[in-house]
C-alpha positions in Angstrom: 0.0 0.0 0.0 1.3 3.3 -0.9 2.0 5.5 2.1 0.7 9.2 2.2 4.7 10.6 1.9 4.9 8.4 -1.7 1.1 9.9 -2.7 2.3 13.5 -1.4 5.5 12.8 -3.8 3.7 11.8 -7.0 1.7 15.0 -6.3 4.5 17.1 -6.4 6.6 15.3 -9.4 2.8 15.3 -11.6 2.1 19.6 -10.8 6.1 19.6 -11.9 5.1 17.5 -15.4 2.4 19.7 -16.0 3.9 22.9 -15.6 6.6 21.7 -17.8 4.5 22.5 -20.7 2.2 20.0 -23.2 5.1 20.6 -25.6 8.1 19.4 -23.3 5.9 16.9 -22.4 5.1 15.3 -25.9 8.9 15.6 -26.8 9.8 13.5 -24.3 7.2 10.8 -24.3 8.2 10.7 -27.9 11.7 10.1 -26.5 10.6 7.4 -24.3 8.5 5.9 -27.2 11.5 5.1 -29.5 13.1 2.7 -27.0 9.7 1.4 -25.4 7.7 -0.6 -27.4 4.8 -0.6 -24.4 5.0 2.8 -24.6 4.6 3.6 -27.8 1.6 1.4 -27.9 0.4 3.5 -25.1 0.9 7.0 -27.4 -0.9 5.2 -30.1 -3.8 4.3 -27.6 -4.1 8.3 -26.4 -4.0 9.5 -30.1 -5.8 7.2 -32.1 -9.5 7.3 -32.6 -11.9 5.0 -30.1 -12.5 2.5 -33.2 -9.1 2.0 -34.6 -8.0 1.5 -30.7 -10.5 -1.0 -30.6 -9.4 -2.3 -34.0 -5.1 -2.2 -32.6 -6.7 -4.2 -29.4 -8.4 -6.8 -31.1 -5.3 -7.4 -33.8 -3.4 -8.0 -30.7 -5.6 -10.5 -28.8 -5.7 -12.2 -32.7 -1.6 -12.0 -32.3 -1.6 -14.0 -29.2 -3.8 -16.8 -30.6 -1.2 -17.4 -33.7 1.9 -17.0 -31.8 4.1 -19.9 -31.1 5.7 -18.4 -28.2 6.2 -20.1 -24.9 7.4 -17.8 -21.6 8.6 -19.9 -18.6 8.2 -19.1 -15.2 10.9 -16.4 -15.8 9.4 -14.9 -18.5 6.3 -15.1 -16.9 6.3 -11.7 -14.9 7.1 -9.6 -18.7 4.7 -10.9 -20.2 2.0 -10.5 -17.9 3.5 -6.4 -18.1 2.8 -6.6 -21.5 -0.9 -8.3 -21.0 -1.8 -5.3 -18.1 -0.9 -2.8 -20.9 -3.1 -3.9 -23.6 -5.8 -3.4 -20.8 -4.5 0.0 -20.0 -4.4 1.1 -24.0 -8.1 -0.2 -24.2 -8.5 2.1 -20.9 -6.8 5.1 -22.6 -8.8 4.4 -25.9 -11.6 3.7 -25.3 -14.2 5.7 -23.6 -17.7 4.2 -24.1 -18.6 1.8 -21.3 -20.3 -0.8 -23.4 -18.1 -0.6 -26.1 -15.0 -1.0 -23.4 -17.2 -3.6 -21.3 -17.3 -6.0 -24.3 -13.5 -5.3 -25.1 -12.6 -7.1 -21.5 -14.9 -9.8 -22.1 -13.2 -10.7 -25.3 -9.5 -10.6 -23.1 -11.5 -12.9 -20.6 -12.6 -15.2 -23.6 -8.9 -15.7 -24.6 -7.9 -16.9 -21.2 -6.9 -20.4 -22.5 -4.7 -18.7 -25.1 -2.7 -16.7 -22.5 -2.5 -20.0 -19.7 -0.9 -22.1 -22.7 1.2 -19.6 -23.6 3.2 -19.4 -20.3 4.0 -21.0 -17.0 2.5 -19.1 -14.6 3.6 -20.9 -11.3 3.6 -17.3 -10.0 0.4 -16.5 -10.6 0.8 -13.3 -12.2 -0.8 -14.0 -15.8 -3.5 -15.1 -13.4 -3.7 -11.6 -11.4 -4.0 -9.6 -14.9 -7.5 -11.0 -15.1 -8.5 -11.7 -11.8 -7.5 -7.6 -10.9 -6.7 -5.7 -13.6 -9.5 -7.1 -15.9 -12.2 -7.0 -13.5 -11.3 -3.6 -12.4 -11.4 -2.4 -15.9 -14.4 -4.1 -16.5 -16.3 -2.5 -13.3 -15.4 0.6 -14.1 -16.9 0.4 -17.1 -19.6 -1.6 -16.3 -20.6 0.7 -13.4 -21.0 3.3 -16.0 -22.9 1.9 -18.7 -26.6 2.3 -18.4 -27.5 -0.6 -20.1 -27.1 -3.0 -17.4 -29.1 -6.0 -19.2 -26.2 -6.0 -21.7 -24.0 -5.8 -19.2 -25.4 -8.8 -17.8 -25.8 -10.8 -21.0 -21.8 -10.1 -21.6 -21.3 -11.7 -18.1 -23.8 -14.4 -18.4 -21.6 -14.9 -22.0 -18.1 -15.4 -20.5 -19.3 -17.0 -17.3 -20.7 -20.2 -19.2 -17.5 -22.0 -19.2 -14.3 -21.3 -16.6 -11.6 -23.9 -17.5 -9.2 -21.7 -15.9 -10.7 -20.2 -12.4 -10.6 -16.5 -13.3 -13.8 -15.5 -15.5 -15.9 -15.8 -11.9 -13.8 -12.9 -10.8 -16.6 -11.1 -12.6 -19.6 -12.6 -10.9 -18.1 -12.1 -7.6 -18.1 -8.6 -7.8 -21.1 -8.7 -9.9 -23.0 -6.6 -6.8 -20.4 -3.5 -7.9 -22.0 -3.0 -11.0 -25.4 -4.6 -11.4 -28.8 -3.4 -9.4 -30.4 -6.7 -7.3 -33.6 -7.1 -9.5 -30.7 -7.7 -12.4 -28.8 -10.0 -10.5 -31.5 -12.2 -10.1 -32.9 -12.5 -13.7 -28.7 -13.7 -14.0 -29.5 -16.5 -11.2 -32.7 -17.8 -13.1 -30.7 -17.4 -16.1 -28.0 -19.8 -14.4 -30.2 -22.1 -12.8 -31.5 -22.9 -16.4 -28.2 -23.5 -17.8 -27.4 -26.0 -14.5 -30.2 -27.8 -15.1 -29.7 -28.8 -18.9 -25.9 -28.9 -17.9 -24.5 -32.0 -20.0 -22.5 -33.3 -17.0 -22.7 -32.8 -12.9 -19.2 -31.3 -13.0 -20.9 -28.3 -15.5 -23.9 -28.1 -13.3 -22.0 -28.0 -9.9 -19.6 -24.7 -11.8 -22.9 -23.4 -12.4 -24.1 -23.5 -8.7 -21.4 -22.2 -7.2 -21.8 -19.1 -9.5 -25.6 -18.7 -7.7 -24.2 -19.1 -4.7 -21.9 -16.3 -5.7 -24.7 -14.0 -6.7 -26.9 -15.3 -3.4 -24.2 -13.9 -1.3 -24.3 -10.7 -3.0 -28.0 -10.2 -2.3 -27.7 -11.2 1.2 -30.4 -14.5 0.1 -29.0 -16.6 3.1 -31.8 -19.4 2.1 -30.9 -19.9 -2.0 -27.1 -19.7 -0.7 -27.4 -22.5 1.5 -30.4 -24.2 -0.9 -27.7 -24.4 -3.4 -24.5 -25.1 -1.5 -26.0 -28.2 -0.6 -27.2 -29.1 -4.0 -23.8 -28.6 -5.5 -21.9 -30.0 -2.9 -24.3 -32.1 -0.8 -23.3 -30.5 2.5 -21.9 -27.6 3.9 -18.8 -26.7 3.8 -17.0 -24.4 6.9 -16.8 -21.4 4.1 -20.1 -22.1 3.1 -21.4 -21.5 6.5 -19.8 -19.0 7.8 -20.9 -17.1 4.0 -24.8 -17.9 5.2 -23.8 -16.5 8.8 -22.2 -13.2 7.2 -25.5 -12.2 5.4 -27.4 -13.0 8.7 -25.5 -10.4 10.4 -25.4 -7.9 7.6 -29.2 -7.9 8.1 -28.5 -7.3 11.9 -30.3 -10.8 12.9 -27.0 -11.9 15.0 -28.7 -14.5 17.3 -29.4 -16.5 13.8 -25.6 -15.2 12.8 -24.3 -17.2 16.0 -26.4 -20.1 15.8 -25.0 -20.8 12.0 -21.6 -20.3 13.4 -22.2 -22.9 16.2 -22.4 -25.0 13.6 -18.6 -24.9 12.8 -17.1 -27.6 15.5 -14.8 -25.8 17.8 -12.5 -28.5 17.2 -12.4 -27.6 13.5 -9.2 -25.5 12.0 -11.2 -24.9 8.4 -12.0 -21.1 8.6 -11.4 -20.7 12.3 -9.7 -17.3 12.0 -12.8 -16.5 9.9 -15.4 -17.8 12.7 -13.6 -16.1 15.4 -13.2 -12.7 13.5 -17.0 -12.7 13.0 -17.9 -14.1 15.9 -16.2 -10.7 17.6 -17.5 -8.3 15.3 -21.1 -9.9 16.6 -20.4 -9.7 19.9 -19.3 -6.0 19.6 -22.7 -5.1 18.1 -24.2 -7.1 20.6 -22.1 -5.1 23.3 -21.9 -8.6 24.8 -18.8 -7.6 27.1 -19.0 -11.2 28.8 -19.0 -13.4 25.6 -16.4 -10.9 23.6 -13.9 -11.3 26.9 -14.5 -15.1 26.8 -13.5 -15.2 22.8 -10.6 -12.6 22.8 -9.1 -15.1 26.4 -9.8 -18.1 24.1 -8.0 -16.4 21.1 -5.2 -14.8 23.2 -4.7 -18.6 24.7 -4.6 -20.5 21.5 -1.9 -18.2 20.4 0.0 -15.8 22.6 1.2 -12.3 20.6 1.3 -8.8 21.5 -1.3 -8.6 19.5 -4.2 -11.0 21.2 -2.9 -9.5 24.4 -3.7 -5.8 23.5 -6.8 -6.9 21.8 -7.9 -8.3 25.1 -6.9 -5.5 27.3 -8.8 -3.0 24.9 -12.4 -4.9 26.5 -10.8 -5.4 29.8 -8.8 -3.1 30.6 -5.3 -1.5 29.9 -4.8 -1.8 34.2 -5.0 -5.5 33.7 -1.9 -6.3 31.9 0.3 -7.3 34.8 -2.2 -9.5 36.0 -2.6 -10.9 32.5 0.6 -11.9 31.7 1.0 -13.2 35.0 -1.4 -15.3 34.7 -0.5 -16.6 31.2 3.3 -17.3 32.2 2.5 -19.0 34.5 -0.1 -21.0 32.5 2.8 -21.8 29.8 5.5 -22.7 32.3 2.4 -25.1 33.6 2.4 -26.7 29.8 5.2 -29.8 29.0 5.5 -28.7 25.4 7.7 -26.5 23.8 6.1 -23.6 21.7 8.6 -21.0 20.3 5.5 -18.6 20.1 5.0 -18.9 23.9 8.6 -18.6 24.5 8.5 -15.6 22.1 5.9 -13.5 24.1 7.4 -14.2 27.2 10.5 -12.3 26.1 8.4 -10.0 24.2 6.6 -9.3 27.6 9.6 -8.5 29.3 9.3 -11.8 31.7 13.0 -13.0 31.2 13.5 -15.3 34.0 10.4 -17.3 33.3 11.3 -17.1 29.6 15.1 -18.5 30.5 13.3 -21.1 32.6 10.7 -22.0 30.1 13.9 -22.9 27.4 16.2 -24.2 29.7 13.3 -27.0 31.0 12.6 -27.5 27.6 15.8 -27.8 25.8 15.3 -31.7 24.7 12.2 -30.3 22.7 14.0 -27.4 21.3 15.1 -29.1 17.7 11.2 -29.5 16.9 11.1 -25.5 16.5 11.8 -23.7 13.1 15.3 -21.6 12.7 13.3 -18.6 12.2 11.4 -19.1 15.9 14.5 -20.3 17.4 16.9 -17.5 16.3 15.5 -14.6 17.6 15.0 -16.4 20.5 18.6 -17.2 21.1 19.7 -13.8 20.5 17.2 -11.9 22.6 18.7 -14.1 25.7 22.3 -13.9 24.6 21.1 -9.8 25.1 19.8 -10.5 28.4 23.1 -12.4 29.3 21.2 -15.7 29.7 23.8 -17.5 28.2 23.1 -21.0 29.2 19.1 -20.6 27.8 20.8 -18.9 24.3 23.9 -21.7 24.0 20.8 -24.6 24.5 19.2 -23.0 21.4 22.4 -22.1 19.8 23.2 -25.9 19.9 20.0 -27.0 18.4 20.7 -24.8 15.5 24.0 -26.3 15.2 23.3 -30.0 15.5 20.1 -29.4 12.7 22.4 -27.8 10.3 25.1 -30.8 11.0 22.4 -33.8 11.5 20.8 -32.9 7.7 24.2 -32.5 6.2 22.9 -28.9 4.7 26.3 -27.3 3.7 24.2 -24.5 2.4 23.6 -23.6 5.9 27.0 -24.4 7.2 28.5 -20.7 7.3 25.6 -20.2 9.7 26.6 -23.0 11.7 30.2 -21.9 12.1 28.8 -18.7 13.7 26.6 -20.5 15.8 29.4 -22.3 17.0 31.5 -19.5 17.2 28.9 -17.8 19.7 29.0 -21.2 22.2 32.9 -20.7 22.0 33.2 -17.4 23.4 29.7 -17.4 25.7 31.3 -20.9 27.6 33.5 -18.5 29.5 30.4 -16.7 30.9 28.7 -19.7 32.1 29.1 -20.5 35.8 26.1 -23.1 36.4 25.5 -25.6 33.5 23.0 -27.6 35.7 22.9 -30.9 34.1 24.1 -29.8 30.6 27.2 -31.0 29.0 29.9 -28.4 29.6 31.1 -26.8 26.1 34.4 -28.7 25.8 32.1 -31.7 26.7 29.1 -30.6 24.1 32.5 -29.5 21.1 34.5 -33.0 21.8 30.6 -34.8 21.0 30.3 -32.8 17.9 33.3 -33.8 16.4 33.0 -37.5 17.1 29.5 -37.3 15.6 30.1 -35.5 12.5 33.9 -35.7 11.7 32.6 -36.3 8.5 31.6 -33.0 7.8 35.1 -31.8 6.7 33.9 -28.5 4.9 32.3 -27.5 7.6 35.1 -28.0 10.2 37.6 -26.0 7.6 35.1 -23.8 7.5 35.2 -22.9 11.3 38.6 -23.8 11.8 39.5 -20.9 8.6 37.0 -18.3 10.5 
C-alpha cells in the first residue's frame, strides 16, 4: 500500500510534469517511445481514434492466438507487463462503457490462449484477469446504463471457466449490477445448471448462484444451493450464510450458524472467530467478547491477542494478564517457540530462561526462524546457558541434515557457544562446552567442509 509521503511525492513530481508545458511533455514521451515498445503502444492508444484502438486491441488479442511463443516461469512476470498494458491502452482508448465492457470480455474469452502460452507458477498472468480485468471491466460496467447488456456479456463469459478466473466477474457482480438484475442472471443460471450435459458443469454453475446469493444477502438460496452442488456444507459455506445474517443485523441466527462450525475444527477458524467478535461487539456482549478474545489470546499468545484483550478489559489489567498466562505456559510440557517468544516480548526474562532451559530436549522441533531470535534476545539479556541450548540446536540441525548451504551459519553458531562458555558458571545438568564440542566432532567428523570452514573463521 502506498504510504501518504509516496502519494504527497507523485503529487509534487505530476504539478512539476504539468507545468513543464504540453510541448516538453510530448517531446519527451516521444523520446521514451523510441526505446519502449509498451510505450509507444500507449501513445498510439491516447492518439488514435476510439474504433481504430479497438481495432489495434483486437489485432493483438488475434496475435496471441497465432503465436508460437512459450514464456517460462521467468518470462512469466514480462509478459503479464505486457498483457496489463493492452488493458491499460483499451483504458486510454476507449471511452464508451459498453463498447470497453465487451472489449474485456473478449480478453477474458482468450484466457486459454494466455494460460498455454506461459507457466505461470507465480500466478501473475492469473492476477492480470483476476485484478486488472475485472477492475477495468467494473469501471466500465458501473458506467454503462445498459445494465441488461451488461449482464448478458457476463452471463456470456461465465458459461464455461476452465481456468478459475472468468468468476472474478460474478463475484463482484454486486459492484455494477442493481439486485432485480442480478436475479434474472440467477434464473438465467439455474437454467443452464439444469440442462448442464454433465454434474461437474452443473455444480460450476451452482457455485456461480451461490456467488450472486451472497451478493444479495439470500442466506436461504445460498445454503439451498450449496447443498445441492456439494451435498453438504462446507466451513466457508457457512460461515458465508452466517455473514448475510449479520449484515441484516439478525445476529442470534448469525451465532447459531456459526455454532455450527465444530470448535475443534481449524477450516475457517480465523474467519469464525473474527465474525464471531465483530457480533459480539454489536451485541455489546462484554461477557462473551472477553471469553473469545481469552480463548483467542490462549490459542496463540502475541502482543497482538494481548492488546486486543486489554482494549475490552482493561489496559490496568496487563500485569495480571501476563501473569497469569506465564505461569499457565510454564504449567504446559510442550515447547512452543511462540510462547517462549511472548514471554520475552513481555519483558518476563526469568520465566522465559526457565521456560527454554526446561525445555531444551524439545527445542530441535522449532523452526530456525522461531529459534533465532530467541537465542539472540537471551544472549542480550546475558542468559547464556538458555541462548547456547538454542544455539546448539541450531548447530546440531544444520550438521544432522548435512545442509552445507547452511554451514557458514553454523560456524557462527558455534563460534557464539565458543566465546559465551566463558560466561557460564552453572550448566546444571548440561554437557559443559568442551564436553558438548568433543561430541560434535565424534559425531560429525565427517563433515570436513564445515570443520575447515570454522577452523579458517
Amino acid at each position: 500500500m502506498m504510504d501518504t509521503g509516496t502519494i504527497f511525492m507523485n503529487d509534487k513530481r505530476r504539478q512539476k510534469l504539468i507545468d513543464l508545458g504540453a510541448e516538453v511533455l510530448a517531446d519527451a514521451l516521444l523520446k521514451i517511445a523510441e526505446h519502449s515498445t509498451l510505450a509507444d503502444n500507449h501513445i498510439d492508444a491516447l492518439i488514435s481514434a476510439p474504433e481504430e484502438n479497438l481495432k489495434q486491441f483486437r489485432q493483438k488479442l488475434a496475435s496471441l492466438k497465432r503465436s508460437d511463443r512459450y514464456f517460462d516461469w521467468r518470462e512469466t512476470d514480462n509478459f503479464a507487463r505486457e498483457l496489463s498494458m493492452m488493458l491499460q491502452d483499451l483504458k486510454a482508448g476507449i471511452a464508451d462503457p459498453l463498447t470497453g465492457a465487451a472489449a474485456v470480455i473478449e480478453f477474458f474469452e482468450a484466457d486459454s490462449i494466455v494460460f498455454e502460452m506461459c507457466d505461470d507458477s507465480s500466478g501473475s498472468a492469473g492476477m492480470v484477469f483476476t485484478i486488472d480485468a475485472r477492475d477495468l471491466f467494473v469501471e466500465y460496467a458501473s458506467r454503462c446504463p445498459d445494465k441488461e447488456k451488461i449482464a448478458e456479456l457476463v452471463l456470456r463469459v461465465s458459461r464455461e471457466d476452465e481456468y478459475g478466473v472468468r468468476d472474478a466477474l460474478i463475484d463482484c457482480a454486486g459492484d455494477y449490477l442493481s439486485e432485480p438484475i442480478i436475479r434474472q442472471m440467477i434464473e438465467a443460471i439455474r437454467q443452464r445448471a439444469d440442462t448442464a450435459q454433465s454434474e461437474y458443469r452443473k455444480r460450476d454453475q451452482l457455485m456461480l448462484i451461490t456467488s450472486l446469493a451472497h451478493q444479495i444477502k439470500n442466506a436461504e438460496l445460498l445454503e439451498e444451493t450449496f447443498l445441492e452442488a456439494k451435498g453438504k456444507l462446507s466451513s466457508k459455506a457457512i460461515i458465508d450464510i452466517a455473514s448475510i445474517h449479520r449484515e441484516l443485523g439478525d445476529f442470534e441466527t448469525a451465532i447459531a450458524w456459526l455454532n455450527k462450525i465444530p470448535e475443534s475444527s481449524s477450516s475457517y477458524s480465523y474467519e469464525r472467530e473474527k465474525l464471531l467478535l465483530e457480533i459480539y461487539r454489536l451485541q455489546g456482549s462484554t461477557d462473551k467478547l472477553t471469553e473469545l478474545l481469552y480463548k483467542k489470546f490462549r490459542s496463540h499468545h502475541t502482543l497482538e491477542t494481548l492488546q486486543a484483550l486489554l482494549d475490552v478489559i482493561g489496559g490496568h489489567k496487563r500485569e495480571e494478564v501476563i501473569a497469569q498466562e506465564a505461569a499457565l505456559i510454564l504449567g504446559a510440557p510442550e515447547f512452543r517457540g511462540s510462547d517462549a517468544e511472548f514471554l520475552l516480548e513481555v519483558g518476563r526474562i526469568d520465566e522465559t530462561e526457565t521456560y527454554i532451559i526446561s525445555r531444551a530436549d524439545k527445542l530441535y522441533r522449532e523452526m530456525y526462524y522461531t529459534l533465532l531470535p530467541l537465542a539472540e534476545g537471551m544472549e542480550s539479556h546475558g542468559r547464556y546457558l538458555a541462548a547456547s541450548l538454542i544455539y546448539r540446536s541450531l548447530l546440531v540441525s544444520i550438521l544432522k541434515r548435512g545442509y552445507s548451504k547452511a554451514y557458514s551459519h553454523g560456524v557462527q553458531y558455534l563460534k557464539k557457544l565458543d566465546t559465551m562458555a566463558a560466561a557460564i558458571d552453572d550448566w546444571k545438568t548440561f554437557d559443559k562446552h568442551k564436553a558438548f564440542t568433543l561430541e560434535l566432532h565424534q559425531n560429525y567428523s565427517l563433515k570436513r567442509s564445515f570443520w575447515a570452514r570454522y577452523a579458517n573463521n
